[in-house]
C-alpha positions as CSV (number, residue, x, y, z in Angstrom):
1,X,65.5,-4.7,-8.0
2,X,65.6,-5.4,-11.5
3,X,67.9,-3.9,-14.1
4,X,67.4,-2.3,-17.7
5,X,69.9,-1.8,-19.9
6,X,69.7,1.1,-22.5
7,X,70.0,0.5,-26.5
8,X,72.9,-1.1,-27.7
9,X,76.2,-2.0,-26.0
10,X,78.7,-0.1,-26.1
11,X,82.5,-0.2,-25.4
12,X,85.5,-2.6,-26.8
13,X,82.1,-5.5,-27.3
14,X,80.6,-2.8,-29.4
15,X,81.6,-4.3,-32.7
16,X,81.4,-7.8,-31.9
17,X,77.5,-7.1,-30.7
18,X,76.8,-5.4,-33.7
19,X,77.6,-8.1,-36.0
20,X,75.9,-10.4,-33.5
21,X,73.0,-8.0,-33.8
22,X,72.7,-8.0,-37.5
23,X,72.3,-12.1,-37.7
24,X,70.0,-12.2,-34.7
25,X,67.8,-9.5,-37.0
26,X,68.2,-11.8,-40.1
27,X,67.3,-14.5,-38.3
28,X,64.0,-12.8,-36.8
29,X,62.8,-11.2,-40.4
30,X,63.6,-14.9,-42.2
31,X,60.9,-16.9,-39.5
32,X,58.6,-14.1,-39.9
33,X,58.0,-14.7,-43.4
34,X,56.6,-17.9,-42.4
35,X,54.1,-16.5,-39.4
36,X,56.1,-17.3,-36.7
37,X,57.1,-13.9,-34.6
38,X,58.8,-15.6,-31.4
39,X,62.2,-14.2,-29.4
40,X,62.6,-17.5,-27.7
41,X,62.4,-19.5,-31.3
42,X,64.8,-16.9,-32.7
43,X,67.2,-17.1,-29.4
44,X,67.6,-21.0,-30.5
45,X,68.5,-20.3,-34.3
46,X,70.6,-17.9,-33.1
47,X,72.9,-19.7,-30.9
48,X,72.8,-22.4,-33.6
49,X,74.1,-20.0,-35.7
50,X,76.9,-18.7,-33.5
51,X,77.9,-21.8,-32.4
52,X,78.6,-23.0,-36.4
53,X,80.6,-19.9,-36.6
54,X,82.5,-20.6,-33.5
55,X,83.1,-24.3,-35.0
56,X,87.1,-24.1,-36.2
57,X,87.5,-22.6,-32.6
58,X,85.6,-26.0,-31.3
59,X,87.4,-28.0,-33.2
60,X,90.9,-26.7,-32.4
61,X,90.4,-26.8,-28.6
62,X,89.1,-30.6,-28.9
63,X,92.6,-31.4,-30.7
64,X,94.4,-30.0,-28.2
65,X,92.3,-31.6,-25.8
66,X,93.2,-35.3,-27.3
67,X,96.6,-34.2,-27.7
68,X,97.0,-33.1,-24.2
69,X,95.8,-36.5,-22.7
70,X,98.6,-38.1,-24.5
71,X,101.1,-35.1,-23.0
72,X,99.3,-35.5,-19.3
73,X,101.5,-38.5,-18.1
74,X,104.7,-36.8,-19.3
75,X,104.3,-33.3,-18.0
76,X,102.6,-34.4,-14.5
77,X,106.7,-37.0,-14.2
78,X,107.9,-33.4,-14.2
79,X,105.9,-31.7,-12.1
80,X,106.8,-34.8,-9.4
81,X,110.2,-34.7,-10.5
82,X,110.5,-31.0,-9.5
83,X,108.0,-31.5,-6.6
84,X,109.0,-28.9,-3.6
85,X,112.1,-27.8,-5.5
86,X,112.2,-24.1,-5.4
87,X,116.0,-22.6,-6.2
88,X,116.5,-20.8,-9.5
89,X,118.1,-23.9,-11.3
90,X,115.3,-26.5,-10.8
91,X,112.6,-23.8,-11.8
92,X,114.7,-23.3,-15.3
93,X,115.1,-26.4,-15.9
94,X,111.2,-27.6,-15.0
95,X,110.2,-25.1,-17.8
96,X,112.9,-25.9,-20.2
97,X,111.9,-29.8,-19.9
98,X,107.9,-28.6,-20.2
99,X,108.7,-26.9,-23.2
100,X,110.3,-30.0,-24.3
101,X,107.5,-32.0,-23.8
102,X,105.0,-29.1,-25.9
103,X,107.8,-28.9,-28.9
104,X,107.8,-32.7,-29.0
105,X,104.1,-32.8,-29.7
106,X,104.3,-29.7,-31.8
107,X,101.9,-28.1,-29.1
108,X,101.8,-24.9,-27.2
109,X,101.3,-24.2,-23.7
110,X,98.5,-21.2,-24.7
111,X,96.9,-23.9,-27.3
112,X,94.0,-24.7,-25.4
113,X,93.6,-21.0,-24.0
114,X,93.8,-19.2,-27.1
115,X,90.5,-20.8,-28.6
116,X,88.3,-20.0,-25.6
117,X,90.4,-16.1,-25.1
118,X,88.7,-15.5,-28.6
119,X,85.7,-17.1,-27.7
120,X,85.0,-15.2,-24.3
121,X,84.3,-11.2,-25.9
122,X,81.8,-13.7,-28.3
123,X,79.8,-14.5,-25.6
124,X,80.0,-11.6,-23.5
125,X,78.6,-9.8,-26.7
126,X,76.0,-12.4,-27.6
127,X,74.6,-12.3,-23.6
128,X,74.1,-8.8,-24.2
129,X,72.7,-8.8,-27.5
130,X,70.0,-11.2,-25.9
131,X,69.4,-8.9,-22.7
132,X,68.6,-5.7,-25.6
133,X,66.9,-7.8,-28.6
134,X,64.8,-4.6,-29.2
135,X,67.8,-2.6,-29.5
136,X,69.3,-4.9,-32.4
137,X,66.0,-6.6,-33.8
138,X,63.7,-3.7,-35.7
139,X,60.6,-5.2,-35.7
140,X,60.3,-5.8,-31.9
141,X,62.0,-2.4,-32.0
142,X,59.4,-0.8,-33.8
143,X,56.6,-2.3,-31.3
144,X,58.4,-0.5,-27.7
145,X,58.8,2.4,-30.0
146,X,55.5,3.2,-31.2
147,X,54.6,3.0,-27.2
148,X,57.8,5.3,-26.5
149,X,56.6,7.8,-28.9
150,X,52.5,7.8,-27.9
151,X,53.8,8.0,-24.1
152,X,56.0,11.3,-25.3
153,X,53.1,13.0,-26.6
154,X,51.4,12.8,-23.0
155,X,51.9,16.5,-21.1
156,X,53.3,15.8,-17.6
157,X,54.4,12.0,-18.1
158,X,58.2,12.1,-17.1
159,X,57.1,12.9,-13.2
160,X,54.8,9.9,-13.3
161,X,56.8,7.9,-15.4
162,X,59.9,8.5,-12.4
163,X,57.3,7.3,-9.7
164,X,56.3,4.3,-11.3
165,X,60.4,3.6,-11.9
166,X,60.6,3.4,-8.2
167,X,58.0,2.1,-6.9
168,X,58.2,-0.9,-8.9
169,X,62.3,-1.4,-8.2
170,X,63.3,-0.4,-11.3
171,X,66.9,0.6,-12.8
172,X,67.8,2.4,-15.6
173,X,71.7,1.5,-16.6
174,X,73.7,2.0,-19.8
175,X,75.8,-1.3,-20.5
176,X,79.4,-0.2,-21.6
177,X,81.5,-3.3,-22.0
178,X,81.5,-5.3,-18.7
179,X,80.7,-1.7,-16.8
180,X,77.3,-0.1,-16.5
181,X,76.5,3.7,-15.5
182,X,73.2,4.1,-13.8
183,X,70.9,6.7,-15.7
184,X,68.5,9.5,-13.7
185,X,65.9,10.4,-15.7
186,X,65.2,13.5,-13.4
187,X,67.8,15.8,-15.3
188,X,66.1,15.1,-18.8
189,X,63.1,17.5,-19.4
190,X,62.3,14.8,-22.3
191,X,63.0,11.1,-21.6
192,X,65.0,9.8,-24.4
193,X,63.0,7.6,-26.8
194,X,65.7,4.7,-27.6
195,X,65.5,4.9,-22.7
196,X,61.7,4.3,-23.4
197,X,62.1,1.4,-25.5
198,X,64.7,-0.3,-23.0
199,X,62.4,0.2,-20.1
200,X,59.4,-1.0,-21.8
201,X,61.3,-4.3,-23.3
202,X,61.5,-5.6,-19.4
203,X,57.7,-5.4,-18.9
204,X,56.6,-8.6,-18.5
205,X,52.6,-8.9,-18.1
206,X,52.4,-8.1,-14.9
207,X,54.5,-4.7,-15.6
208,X,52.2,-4.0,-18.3
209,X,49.1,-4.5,-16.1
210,X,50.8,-2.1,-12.9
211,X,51.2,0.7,-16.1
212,X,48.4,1.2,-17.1
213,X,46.6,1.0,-13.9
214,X,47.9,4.2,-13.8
215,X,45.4,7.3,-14.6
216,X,47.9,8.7,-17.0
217,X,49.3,6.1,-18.7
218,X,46.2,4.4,-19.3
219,X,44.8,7.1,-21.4
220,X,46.9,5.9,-24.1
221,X,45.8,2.3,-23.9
222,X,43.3,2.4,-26.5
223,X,44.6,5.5,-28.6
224,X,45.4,4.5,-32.4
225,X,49.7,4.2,-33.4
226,X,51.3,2.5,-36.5
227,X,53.5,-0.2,-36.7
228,X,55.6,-1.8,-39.7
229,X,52.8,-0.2,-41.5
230,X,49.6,-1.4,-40.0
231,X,47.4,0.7,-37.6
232,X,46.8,-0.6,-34.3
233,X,45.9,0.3,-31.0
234,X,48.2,0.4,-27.9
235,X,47.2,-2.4,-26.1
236,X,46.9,-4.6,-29.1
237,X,50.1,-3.7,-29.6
238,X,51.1,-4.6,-25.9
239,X,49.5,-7.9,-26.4
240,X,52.0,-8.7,-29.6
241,X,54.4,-7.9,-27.6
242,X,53.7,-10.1,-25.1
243,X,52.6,-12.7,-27.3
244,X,56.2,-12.5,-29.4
245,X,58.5,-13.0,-25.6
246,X,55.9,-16.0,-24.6
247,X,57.1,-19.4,-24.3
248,X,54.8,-22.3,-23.7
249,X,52.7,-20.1,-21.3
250,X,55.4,-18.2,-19.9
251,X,57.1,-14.8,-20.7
252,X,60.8,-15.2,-21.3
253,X,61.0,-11.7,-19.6
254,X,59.8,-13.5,-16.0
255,X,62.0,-15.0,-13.6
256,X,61.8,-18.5,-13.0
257,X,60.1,-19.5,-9.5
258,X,60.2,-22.7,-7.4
259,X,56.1,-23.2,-7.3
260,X,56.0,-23.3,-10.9
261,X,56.4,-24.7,-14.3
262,X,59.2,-22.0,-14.9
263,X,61.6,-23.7,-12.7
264,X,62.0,-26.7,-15.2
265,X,64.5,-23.9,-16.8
266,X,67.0,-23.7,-14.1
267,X,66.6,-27.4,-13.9
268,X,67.7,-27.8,-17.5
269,X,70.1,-25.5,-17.4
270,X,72.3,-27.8,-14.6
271,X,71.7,-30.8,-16.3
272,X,72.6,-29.9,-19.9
273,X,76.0,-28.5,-19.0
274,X,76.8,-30.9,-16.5
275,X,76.4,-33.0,-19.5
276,X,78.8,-30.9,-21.5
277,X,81.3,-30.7,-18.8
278,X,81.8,-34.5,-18.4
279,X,81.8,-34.9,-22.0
280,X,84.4,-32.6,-23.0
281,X,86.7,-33.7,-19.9
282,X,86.1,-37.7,-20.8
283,X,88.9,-37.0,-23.6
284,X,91.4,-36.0,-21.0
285,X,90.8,-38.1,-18.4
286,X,94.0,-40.2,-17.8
287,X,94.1,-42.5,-14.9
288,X,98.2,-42.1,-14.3
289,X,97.8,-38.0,-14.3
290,X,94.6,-38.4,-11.7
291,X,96.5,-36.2,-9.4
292,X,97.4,-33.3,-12.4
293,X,96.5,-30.2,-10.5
294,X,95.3,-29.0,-14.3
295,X,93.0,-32.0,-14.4
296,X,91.9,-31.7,-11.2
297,X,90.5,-27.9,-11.8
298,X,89.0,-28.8,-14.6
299,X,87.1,-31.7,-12.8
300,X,85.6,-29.6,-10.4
301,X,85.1,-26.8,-13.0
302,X,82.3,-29.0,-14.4
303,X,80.5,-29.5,-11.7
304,X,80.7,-26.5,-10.0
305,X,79.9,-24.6,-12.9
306,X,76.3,-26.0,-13.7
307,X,75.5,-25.6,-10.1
308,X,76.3,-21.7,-10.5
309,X,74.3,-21.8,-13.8
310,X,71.3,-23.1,-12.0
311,X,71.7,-20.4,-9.7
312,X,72.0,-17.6,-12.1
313,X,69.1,-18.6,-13.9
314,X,66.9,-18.3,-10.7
315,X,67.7,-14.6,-10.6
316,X,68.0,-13.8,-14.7
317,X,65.0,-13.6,-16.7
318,X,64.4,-17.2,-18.6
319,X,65.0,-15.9,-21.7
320,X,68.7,-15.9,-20.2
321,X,68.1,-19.5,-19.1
322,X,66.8,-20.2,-22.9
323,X,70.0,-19.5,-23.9
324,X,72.4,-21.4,-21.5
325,X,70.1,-24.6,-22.5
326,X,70.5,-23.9,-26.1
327,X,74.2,-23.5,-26.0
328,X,74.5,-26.4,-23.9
329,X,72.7,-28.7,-26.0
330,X,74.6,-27.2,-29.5
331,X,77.7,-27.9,-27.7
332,X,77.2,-31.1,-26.7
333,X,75.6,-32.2,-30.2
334,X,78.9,-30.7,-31.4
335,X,81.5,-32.7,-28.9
336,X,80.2,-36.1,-30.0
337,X,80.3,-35.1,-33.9
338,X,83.7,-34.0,-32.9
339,X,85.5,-36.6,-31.4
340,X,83.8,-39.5,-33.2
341,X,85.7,-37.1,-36.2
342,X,89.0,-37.4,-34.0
343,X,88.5,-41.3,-33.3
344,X,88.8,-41.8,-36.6
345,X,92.1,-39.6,-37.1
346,X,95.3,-42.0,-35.9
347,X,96.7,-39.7,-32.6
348,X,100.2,-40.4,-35.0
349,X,98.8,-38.9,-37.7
350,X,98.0,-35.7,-36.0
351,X,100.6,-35.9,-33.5
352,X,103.2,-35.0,-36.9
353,X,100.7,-32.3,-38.3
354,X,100.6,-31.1,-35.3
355,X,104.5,-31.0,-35.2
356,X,105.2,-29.9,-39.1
357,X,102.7,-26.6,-38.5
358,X,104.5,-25.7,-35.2
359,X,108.0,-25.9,-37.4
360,X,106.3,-23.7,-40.1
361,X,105.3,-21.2,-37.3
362,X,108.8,-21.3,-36.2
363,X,110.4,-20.8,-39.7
364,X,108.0,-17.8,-40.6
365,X,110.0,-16.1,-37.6
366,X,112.8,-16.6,-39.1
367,X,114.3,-20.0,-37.4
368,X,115.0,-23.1,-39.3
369,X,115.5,-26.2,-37.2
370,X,117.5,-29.2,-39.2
371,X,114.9,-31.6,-37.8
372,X,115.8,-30.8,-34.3
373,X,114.0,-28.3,-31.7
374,X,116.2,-26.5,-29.9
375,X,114.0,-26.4,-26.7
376,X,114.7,-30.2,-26.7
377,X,118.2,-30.1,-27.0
378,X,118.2,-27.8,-23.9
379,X,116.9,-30.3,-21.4
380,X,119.7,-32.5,-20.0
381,X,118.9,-36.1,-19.3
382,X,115.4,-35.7,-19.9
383,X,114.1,-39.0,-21.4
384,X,110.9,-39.0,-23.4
385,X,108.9,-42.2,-22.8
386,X,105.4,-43.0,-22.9
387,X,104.3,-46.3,-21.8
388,X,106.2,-48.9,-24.4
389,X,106.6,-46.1,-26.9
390,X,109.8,-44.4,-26.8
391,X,110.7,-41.2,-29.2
392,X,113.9,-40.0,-30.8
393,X,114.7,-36.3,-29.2
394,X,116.1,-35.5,-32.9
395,X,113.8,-36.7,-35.4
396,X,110.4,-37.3,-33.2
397,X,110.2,-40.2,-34.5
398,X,108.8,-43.8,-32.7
399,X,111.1,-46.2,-32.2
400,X,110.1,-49.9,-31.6
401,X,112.7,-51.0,-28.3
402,X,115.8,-48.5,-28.7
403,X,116.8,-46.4,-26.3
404,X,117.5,-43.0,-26.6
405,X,120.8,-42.2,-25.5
406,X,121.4,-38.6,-24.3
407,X,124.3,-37.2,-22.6
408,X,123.9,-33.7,-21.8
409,X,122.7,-31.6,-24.6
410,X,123.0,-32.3,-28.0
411,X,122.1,-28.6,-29.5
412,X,124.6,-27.4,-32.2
413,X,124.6,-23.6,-33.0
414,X,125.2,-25.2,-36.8
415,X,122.4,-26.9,-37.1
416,X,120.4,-23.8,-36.4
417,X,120.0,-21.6,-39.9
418,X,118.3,-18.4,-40.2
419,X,116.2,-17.0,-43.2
420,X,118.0,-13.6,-44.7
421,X,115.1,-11.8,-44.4
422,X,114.9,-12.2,-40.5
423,X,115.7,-10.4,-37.4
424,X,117.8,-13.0,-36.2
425,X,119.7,-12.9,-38.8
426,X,120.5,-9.0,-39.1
427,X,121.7,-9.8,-35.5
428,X,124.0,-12.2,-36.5
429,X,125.5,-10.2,-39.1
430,X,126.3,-7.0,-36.6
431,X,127.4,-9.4,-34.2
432,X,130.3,-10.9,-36.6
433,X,131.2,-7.6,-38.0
434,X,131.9,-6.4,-34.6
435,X,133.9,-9.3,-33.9
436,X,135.8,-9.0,-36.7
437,X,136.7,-5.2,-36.1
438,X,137.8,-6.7,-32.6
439,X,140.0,-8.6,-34.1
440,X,142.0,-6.4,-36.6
441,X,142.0,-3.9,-33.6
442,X,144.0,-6.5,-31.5
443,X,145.6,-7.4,-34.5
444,X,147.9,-4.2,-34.6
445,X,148.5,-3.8,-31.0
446,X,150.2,-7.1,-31.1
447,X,152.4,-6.4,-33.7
448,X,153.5,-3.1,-31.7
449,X,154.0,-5.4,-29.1
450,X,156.4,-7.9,-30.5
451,X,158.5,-5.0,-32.0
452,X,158.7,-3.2,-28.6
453,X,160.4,-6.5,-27.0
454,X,162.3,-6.9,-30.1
455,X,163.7,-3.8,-29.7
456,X,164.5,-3.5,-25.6
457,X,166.1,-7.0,-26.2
């Protein structure tokens, strides 16, 4: 059974695939000027393109990446530390000293999930704005449509048109988001032209060829239509079509089958991001944290996930497999430009930018820390040591073979300042008024007080 999906996507990716829609376009009309009318050419520019967009996001999740193998050995002594330990107390104070570890690296526990959160409705949108390419590119729209609108003009072609859905396992759905509805054509007395144009974009050769070996429809294979200006007949127009979604012999609108050359897609597929995967988790790999559960997922994660790839690619037309390749080999072009980048920055070095722009953060909300973070001044006992390297809980500083001394928790409510401007500060202010109305209340009944005895004695 195969699956069509009507025009453009709608639903919360809506905007996203629009925008995706107008570069993919762009990118079609700019190789056309020099002859070259090709989806699976254009499908590589455009996830080039993407992928430059989605750089800064790249580049921010590798940091954290390099920052988290230096975090790895200290967060996976408190997860041991706190191994089987349950109760209330030893759950607050596992977080507190985890948050300890993230404030001492100026890091945050949602800094390596926040890159790929903003990423995901990206690529959802650019997987559908590859499944429609008619919908968003107007010259290959303009090819389906001049079919759609010859087809319309036939008396009696809906009933036939129905048949022909069914018999060849066809199914009409409109993509809303990550939800589809399913679309019968029996309660429209005119099928719609933009449902034409998505039924006819999945016709790969041999659809075309089961078409018009219908009576009907094959009265319209020769008849004259216009497109982008020129005059041309149906099946001319069929063969452009097939001509712009062919890839080295093959239609990107076929699946990809074992006895053939089309399987070298899947293949590709598997072994590109399996490359990708081991790549982007070599920076993170830390002998001492081999048993950190987060490692351990992410381990499997990249081999799993090719396999699954591979899979998908068997059952999605190779156009989709095109794609995964591409995106793949961007990425991995990417992670080695990358981190040779981050070689060269000293882990120091961006271990106290790092740090600086998580106490600008905190002082936009309002909080001023004198050089100390209150999250670390909460942990009790909690002694941050890395291999010979040992840091100062106040300043973050390395210091070469002292000992941090810490005796409970050092956190002074006076070394905590607040801007005027902030919430936290308002609060404060309430708060002392209040106490000082408490006080000249008390103030008076005391005084009674005194005179009472006074008086009795």
């Amino acid at each position: 059974m195969q699956i069509v999906f009507l025009t453009q996507v709608q639903g919360i990716l809506k905007p996203i695939a629009w925008v995706l829609g107008v570069i993919l376009n762009a990118i079609y009309n700019f190789v056309e000027i020099f002859g070259i009318e090709n989806i699976a050419l254009c499908i590589i520019l455009f996830t080039f393109v993407v992928k430059m967009l989605m750089l800064p996001l790249t580049i921010k999740q590798q940091k954290f990446t390099k920052l988290q193998s230096k975090m790895s050995p200290e967060l996976t002594k408190i997860q041991q530390k706190y191994k089987g330990k349950k109760d209330e107390e030893s759950l607050r104070r596992q977080q507190s000293e985890t948050q300890a570890v993230y404030a001492k690296y100026g890091a945050s526990p949602m800094g390596g999930c926040l890159p790929l959160l903003i990423s995901l409705p990206i690529m959802f949108a650019l997987y559908r704005v590859i499944y429609c390419i008619p919908a968003y590119v107007t010259d290959v729209g303009s090819l389906y449509g001049s079919i759609a609108d010859k087809l319309q003009g036939v008396s009696g072609y809906k009933n036939t048109l129905v048949d022909f859905i069914t018999q060849n396992s066809l199914v009409l759905s409109q993509q809303s988001g990550c939800s589809s509805t399913v679309i019968d054509l029996t309660i429209y007395q005119d099928v719609p032209r933009e449902y034409l144009i998505d039924l006819f974009s999945k016709f790969n050769p041999a659809n075309w060829d089961a078409f018009f070996n219908v009576d009907l429809f094959n009265s319209i294979k020769e008849a004259a239509v216009t497109v982008n200006g020129s005059t041309m007949a149906v099946s001319e127009v069929v063969d452009k079509i097939i001509s712009v979604n062919g890839l080295f012999g093959l239609s990107i609108l076929d699946r990809p089958v074992w006895n053939g050359i089309s399987v070298v897609i899947p293949i590709l597929a598997v072994v590109t991001q399996f490359i990708q995967g081991k790549l982007q988790t070599a920076v993170n790999t830390n002998k001492k944290a081999s048993d950190d559960p987060a490692q351990q997922t992410t381990r499997m994660m990249s081999t799993i996930m090719p396999i699954m790839s591979g899979a998908f690619c068997l059952m999605l037309p190779i156009g989709v497999g095109i794609y995964w390749i591409a995106s793949a080999v961007f990425t991995i072009i990417q992670t080695l430009f990358i981190n040779k980048y981050l070689d060269k920055i000293n882990v120091d070095d961006m271990l106290e930018k790092s740090k600086k722009k998580n106490i600008k953060n905190q002082e936009k909300l309002g909080v001023s820390y004198d050089n100390k973070m209150a999250e670390v001044a909460k942990t009790k006992g909690l002694n941050y040591s890395n291999s010979s390297e040992e840091y100062d809980n106040t300043s973050y500083k390395k210091n070469s073979g002292k000992k941090s001394k810490q005796a409970g928790s050092d956190y002074k409510r006076s070394n905590v300042s607040y801007s005027s401007k902030s919430i936290s500060a308002n609060a404060n202010l309430l708060a002392a008024r209040s106490s000082s109305k408490k006080e000249e209340v008390k103030k008076p009944e005391t005084e009674t007080t005194e005179k009472n005895e006074n008086s009795e004695s």
